[in-house]
N, C-alpha and C positions, 0 to 999 in steps of 0.2 A: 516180324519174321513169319509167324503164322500166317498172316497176310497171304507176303509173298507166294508159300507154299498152296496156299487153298488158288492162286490163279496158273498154278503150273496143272497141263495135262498129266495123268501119271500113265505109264505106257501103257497099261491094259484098254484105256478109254481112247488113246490113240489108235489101236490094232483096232479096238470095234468101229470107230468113226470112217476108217481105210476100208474095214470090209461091210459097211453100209456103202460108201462111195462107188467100191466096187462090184457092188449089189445093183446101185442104179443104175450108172455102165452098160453093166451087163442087161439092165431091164430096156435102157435107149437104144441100146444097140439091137438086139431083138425087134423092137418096135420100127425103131430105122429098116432093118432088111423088108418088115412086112411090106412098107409101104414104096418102098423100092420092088419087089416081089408085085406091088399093086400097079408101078408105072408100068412096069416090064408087060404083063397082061394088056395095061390099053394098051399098048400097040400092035396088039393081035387082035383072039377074039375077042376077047371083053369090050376093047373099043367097037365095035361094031353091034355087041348090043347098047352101050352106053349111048349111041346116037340114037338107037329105034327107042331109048328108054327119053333121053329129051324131047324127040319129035312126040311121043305118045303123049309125056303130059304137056307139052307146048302147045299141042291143037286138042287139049281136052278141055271143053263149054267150062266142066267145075273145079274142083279143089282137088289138089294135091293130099291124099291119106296116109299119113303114113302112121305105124304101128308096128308093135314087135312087144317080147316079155324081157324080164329080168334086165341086166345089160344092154341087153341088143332093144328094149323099149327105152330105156335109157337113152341110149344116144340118138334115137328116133326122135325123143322128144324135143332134143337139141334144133336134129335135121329139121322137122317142123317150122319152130321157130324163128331160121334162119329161109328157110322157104321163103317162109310168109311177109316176114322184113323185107326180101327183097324182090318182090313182085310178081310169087309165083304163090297164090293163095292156099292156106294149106295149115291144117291141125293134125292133133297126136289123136289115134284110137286105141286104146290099153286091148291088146287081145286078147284078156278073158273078160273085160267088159261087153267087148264087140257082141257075145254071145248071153250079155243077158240084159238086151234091149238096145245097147249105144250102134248096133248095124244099122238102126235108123238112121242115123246121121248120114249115111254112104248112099249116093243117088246115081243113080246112072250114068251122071254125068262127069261122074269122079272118074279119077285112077288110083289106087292104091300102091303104095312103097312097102312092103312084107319085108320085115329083117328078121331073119332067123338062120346062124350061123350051120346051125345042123340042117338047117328045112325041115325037120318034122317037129317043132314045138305043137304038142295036143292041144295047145285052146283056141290055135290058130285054125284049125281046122274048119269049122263052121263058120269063119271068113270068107275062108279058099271056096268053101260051097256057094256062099252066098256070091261073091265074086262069077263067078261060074252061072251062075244061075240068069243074075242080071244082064251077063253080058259086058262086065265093070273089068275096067283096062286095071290087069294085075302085074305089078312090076316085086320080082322075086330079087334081094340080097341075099345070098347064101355062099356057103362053099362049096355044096352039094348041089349040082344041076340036075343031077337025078333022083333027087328028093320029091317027098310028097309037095311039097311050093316049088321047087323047080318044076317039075314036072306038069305042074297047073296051071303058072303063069304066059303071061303074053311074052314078057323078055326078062331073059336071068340075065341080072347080072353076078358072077360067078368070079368070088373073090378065093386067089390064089391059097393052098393052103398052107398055113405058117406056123410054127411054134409059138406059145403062149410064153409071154416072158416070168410067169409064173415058173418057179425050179420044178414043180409037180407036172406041169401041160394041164391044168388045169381053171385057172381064175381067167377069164376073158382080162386080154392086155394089149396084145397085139393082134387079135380079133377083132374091140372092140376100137383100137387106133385106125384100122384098116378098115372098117364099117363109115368112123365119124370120118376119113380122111376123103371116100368115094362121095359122101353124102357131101361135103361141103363142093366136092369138085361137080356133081351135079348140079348143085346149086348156083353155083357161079357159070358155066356154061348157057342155065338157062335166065338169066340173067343180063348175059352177053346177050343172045338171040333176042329177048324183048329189045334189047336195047336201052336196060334199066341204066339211069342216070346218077348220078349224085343228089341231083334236087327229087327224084322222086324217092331216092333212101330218105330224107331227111324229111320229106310227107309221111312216109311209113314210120320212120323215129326222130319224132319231133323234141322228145326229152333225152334229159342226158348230155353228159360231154358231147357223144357225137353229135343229137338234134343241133347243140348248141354250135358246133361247130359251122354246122349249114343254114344259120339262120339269116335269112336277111335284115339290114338294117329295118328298112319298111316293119317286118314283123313286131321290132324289141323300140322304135320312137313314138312320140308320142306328137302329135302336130296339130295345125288350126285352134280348133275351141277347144282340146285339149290341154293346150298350153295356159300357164299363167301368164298372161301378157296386159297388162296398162301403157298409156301410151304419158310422157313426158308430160309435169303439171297436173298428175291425178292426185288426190289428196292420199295422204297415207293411208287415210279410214278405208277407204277403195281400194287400194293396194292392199291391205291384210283382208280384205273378204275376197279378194282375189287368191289371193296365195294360200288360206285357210280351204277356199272351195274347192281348188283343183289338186288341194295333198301333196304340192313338191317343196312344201317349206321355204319357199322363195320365190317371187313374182318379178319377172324380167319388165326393163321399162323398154319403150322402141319412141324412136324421133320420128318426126313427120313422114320421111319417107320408110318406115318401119322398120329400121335397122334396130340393132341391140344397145343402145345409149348408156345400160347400166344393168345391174341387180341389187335387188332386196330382198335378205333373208330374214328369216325370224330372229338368228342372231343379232341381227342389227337393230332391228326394232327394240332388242333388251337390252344393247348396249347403247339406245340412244331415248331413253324414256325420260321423258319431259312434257309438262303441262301443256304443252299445245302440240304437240306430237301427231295425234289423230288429224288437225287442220290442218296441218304443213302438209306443201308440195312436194313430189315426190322428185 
């Protein structure tokens, strides 16, 4: 009986389980409109920066920079490595590192990705100078196009402004779904324009489910003098230095014309031990 009882919900832990579910709801649903709020923009202006934003780093000689703080370096770091995967070269610069020596990294021949939802994050600033200075193609994420980063870049891109699915308007949620959501859609756009392939994703991620997925046979067989191979009428002695040298636990025999006649594994060698074993034909 007590059993029973301890696997029944009692209604209080049902109300709270209902108003967690309708907690998350309410948090997809939020995050749903931002990024409806975000198609709605490309097909205005934003679209028309987000094109000068792929032409800028598609004919740029270097790498793709991208950077930002808290959250918004967060999912930068994401953006990076989804870059770089797939054929658009490109690492994460922490923006208050930028400013105590890692700006070396950033060459003329970069462009930078700047995420900062407000545009005025302070550590980014001696970026935005250095950017400036060199003459370094700056691509602005913000909401704020008249921000100190909007205001300095080459092309904002200027994400609609949305409600944080946070009850306060405060914890980036649908901020930082709308940041990672333009960042993958640039990514795949320039992607498209190289004309990036399936076999060149699986040169860039050779491991992994996916590597695994795109590997060729050629890659994962083993062939020629590789193979454990004796031919018909080898003595067994020859046949276990065979199969012992090449590590597949088994030495294939082939007939005259080298087809496959048979196998011998080490199993059988233990299931047939007999004093003249080693001299017999195989």
């Amino acid at each position: 009986m007590a059993s029973s009882t301890s696997r029944t919900a009692t209604p209080s832990a049902t109300r709270a389980a209902s108003k967690a579910v309708e907690s998350a709801l309410r948090t997809l649903d939020a995050e749903a409109s931002g990024i409806t709020a975000l198609a709605n923009a490309l097909q205005s202006d934003l679209g028309n920066a987000f094109d000068a934003a792929v032409d800028l780093v598609r004919n740029a000689k270097g790498r793709l920079i991208v950077t930002g703080l808290g959250k918004s370096g967060h999912i930068g770091k994401k953006m990076a490595a989804s870059f770089a995967s797939t054929g658009t070269p490109s690492f994460f610069v922490h923006a208050a590192e930028a400013s105590h020596g890692d700006l070396g990294m950033i060459t003329t021949d970069d462009v930078i990705l700047a995420l900062s939802w407000s545009g005025e994050t302070a550590e980014m600033k001696n970026l935005i100078t250095y950017s400036r200075r060199f003459r370094i193609g700056l691509i602005a994420m913000t909401s704020e196009a008249n921000s100190t980063l909007g205001a300095a870049a080459d092309v904002v891109l200027t994400l609609p402004k949305a409600r944080e699915a946070c009850p306060h308007n405060l914890a980036p949620t649908t901020s930082s779904v709308m940041q990672l959501a333009l960042g993958d859609a640039l990514m795949v756009a320039l992607l498209e324009s190289r004309g990036f392939t399936a076999l060149d994703f699986g040169t860039l991620h050779p491991s992994g489910k996916l590597g695994a997925m795109l590997k060729f046979v050629r890659d994962l067989m083993h062939k020629e003098t590789e193979l454990p191979i004796k031919p018909l009428g080898t003595k067994m002695s020859d046949a276990l230095v065979e199969m012992t040298s090449k590590g597949f636990g088994c030495v294939g025999i082939v007939d005259a014309r080298g087809e496959i006649a048979g196998i011998v594994t080490d199993g059988d060698r233990r299931r047939h031990v007999r004093p003249d074993l080693m001299t017999a034909s195989v």
